[in-house]
C-alpha positions as CSV (number, residue, x, y, z in Angstrom):
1,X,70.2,80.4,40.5
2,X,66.5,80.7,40.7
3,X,67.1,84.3,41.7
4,X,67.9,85.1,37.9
5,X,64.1,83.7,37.5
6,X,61.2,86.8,37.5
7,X,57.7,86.0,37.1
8,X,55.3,88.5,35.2
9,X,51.6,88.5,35.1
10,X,50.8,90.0,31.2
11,X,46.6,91.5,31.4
12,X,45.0,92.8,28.8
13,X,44.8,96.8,28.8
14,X,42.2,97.8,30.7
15,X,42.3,95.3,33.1
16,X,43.8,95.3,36.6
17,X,47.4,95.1,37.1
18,X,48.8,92.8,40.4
19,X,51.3,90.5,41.0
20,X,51.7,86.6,40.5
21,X,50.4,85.1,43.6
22,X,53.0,83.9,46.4
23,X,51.9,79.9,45.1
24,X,52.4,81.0,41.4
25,X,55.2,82.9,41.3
26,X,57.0,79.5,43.2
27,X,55.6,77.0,41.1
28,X,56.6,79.2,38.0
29,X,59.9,79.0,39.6
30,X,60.2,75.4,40.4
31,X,59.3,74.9,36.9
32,X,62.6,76.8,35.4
33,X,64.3,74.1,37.6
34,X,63.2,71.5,35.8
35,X,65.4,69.3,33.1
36,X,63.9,71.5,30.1
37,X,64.5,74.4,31.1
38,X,68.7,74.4,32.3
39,X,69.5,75.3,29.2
40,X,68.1,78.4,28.9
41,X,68.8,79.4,32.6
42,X,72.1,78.6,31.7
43,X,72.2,80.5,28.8
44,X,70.8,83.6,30.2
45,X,73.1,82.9,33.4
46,X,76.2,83.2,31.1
47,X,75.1,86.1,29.4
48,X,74.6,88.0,32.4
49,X,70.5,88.1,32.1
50,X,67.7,86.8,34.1
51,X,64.9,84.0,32.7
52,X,61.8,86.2,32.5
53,X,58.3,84.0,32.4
54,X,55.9,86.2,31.0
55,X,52.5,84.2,32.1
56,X,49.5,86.1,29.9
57,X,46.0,86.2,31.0
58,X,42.7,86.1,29.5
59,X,40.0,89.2,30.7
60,X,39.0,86.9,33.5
61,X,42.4,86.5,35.0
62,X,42.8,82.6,33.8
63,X,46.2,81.7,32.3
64,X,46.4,81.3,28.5
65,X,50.0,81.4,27.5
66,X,53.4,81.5,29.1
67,X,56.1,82.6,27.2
68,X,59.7,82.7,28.2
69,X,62.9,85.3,27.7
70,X,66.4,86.1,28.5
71,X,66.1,89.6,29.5
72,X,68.6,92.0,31.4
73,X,68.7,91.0,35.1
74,X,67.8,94.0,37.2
């Protein structure tokens, strides 16, 4: 099921787009295996969409806020 998980990096505009690295994008999706999150895997599973962890990031690049989202699975 963890192939209905994708992992986004959100930067501010201006800033330099890239991808999650290889070690974040698998611990973000370890994390949607956890207890807390089955529900909403399920959920999204059911209605035919994927779990999208949006993870946003300061000017610097550090994490501030992850936010989480059924959207339609590509």
């Amino acid at each position: 099921m963890m192939e209905m998980v994708i992992v986004r990096l959100k930067r501010p505009s201006g800033s330099v787009r890239q991808m999650p690295s290889k070690a974040l994008n698998e611990a973000l999706t370890c994390l949607a295996d956890a207890d807390e999150f089955q529900p909403l895997l399920s959920e999204a599973s059911r209605e035919g969409k994927a779990l999208a962890i949006d993870v946003f990031q300061n000017r610097s690049g550090q994490p501030f806020l992850i936010h989480l989202k059924k959207e339609k699975a590509s």
